[in-house]
C-alpha positions as CSV (number, residue, x, y, z in Angstrom):
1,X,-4.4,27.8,9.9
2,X,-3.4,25.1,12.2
3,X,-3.2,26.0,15.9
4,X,0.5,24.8,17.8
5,X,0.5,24.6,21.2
6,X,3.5,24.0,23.1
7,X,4.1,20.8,25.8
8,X,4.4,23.9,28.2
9,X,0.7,24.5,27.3
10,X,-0.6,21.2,27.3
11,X,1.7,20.0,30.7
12,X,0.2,22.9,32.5
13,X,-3.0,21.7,31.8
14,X,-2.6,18.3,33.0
15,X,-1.3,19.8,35.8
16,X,-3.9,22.3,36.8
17,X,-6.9,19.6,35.4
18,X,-5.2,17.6,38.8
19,X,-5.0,20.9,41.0
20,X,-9.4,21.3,40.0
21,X,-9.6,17.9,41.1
22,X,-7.9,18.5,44.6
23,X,-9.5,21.7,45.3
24,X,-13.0,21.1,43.4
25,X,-14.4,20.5,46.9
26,X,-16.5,24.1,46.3
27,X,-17.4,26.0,43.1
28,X,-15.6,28.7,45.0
29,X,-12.3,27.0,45.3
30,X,-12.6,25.4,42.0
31,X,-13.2,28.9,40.7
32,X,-9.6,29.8,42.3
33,X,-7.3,27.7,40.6
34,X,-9.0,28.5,37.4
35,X,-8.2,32.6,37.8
36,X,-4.6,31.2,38.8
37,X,-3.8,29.7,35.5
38,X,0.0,30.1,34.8
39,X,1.1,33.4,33.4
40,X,2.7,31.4,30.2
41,X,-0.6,29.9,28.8
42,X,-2.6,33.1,29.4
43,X,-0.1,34.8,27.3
44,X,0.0,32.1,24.3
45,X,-2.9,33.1,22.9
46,X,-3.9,30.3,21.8
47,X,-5.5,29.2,25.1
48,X,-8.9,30.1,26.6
49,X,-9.7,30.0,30.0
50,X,-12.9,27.7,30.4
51,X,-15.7,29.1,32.9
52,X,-15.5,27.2,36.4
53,X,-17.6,23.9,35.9
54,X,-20.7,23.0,37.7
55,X,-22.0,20.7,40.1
56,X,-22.2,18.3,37.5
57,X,-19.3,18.6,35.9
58,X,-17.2,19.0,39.3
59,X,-18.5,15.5,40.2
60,X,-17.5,14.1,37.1
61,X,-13.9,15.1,37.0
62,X,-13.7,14.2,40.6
63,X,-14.5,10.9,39.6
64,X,-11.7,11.2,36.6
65,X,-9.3,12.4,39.0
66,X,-9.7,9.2,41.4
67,X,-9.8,7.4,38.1
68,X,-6.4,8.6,36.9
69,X,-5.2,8.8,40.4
70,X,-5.5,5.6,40.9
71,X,-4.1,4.2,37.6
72,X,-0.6,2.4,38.1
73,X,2.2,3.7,36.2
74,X,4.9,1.3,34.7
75,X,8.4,0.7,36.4
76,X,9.9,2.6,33.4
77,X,7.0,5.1,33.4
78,X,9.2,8.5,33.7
79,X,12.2,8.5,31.1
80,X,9.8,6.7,28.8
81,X,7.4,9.6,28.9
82,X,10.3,12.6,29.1
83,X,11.0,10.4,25.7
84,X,8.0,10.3,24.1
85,X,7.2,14.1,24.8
86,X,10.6,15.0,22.6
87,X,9.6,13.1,19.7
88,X,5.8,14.4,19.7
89,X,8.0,18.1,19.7
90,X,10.6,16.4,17.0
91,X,7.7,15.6,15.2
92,X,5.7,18.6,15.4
93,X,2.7,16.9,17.2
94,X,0.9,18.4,19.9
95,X,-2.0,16.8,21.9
96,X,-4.9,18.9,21.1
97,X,-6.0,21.8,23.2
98,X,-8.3,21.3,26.6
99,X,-12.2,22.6,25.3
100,X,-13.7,23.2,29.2
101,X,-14.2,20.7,30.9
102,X,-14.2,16.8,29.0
103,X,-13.6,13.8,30.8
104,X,-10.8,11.4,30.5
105,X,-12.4,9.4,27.9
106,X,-12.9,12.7,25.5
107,X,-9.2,13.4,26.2
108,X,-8.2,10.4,25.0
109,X,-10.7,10.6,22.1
110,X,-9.2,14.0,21.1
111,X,-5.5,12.6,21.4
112,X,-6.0,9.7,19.3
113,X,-7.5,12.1,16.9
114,X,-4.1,14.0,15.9
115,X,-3.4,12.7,12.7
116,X,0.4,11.3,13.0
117,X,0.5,10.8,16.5
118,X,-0.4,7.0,17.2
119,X,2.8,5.7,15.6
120,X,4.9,8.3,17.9
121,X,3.3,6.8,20.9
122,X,3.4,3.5,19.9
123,X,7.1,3.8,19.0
124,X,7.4,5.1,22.7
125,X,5.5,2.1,24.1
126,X,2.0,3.8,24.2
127,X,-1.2,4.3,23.4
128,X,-3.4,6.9,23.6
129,X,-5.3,6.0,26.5
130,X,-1.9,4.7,28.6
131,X,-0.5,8.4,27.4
132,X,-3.4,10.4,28.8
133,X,-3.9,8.3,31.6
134,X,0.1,8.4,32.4
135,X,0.2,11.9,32.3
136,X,-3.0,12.5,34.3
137,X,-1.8,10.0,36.9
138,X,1.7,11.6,37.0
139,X,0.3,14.9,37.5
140,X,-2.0,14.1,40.5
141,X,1.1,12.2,41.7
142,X,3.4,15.0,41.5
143,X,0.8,18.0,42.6
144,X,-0.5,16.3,46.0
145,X,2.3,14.6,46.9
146,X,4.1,18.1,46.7
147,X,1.9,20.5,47.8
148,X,0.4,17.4,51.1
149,X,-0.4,20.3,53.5
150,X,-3.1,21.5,50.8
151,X,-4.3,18.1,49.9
152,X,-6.3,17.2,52.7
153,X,-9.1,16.5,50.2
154,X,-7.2,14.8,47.2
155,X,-8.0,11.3,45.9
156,X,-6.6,8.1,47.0
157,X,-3.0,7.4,45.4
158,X,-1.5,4.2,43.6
159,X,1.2,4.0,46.2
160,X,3.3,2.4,43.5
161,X,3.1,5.9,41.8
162,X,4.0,7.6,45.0
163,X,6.9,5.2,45.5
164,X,7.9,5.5,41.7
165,X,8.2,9.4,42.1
166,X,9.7,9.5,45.6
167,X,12.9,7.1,44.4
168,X,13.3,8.4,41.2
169,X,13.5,12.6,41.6
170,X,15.9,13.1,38.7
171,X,13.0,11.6,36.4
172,X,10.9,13.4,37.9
173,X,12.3,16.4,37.2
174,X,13.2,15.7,33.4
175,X,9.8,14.6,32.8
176,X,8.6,17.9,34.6
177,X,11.3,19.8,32.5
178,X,10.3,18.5,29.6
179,X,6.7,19.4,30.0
180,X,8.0,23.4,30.8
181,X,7.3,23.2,34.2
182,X,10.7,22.9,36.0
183,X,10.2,23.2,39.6
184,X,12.9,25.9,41.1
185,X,14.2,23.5,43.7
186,X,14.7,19.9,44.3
187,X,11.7,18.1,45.8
């Protein structure tokens, strides 16, 4: 039986894959934002929690945050990507599922490994690596510059990203829509 998971699913984990990058400073706090994963994907089912990471593994998604976090999104970047995540739903397509803790390069691996989804993100513009890397970069954009009290130790920013997001907070929150995670008020 084939496993679904919804874009609710996989946006949260984008998003919480950039809040363990801001707050992986400690196992302890990294260990925190694990045990606050969002009510909706404990409750699919189809989502395991993975154990906190180690030294190791802290370092190396540190490095794949400032990676993504640095990666410049293009101009059209936000309705382009609220676009592409309705047709991979139109379609039936999901990314697949996170598996602990794999670096960007796995991620992309494991997306370009869905059978049918390369011509959906190529129809939208992307590939696989500009789709994971968009959507990383979006949500390290989004998470520190909304939460700036609590990112004292968050990557370096593309300020083009942090420009994009700042004049565009419509898009922002269609994209955010899209992937479930409506905030409840305006930025």
């Amino acid at each position: 039986m084939k496993r679904r998971y919804s874009l609710k699913t996989i946006g949260a984990v984008f998003l919480l894959s950039a809040a363990v990058g801001l707050s992986a400073s400690t196992g302890a706090k990294a260990q925190q934002v694990y045990s606050s994963q969002p009510q909706d994907s404990q409750q699919s089912g189809n989502f395991q929690q993975p154990p906190a990471p180690d030294a190791a593994q802290l370092a190396a998604m540190r490095k794949d945050v400032q990676v993504a976090a640095s990666y410049q999104l293009p101009d059209d970047f936000l309705p382009r990507m609220t676009t592409t995540l309705q047709a991979l739903q139109d379609a039936g397509l999901q990314p697949p599922p996170p598996e602990g803790h794999i670096s960007l390069d796995d991620t992309i691996k494991r997306v370009e490994s869905v059978p049918g989804i390369e011509p959906v993100l190529k129809s939208q513009g992307f590939t696989a690596r500009q789709f994971v890397m968009g959507l990383t970069s979006f949500g390290i954009t989004y998470a520190v510059t909304s939460h700036a009290a609590d990112a004292k130790d968050a990557p370096r920013l593309n300020p083009h990203n942090v420009s994009l997001l700042q004049k565009n907070p419509d898009a922002v929150r269609a994209l955010l829509q899209q992937m479930g995670n409506q905030p409840t008020q305006p930025q």
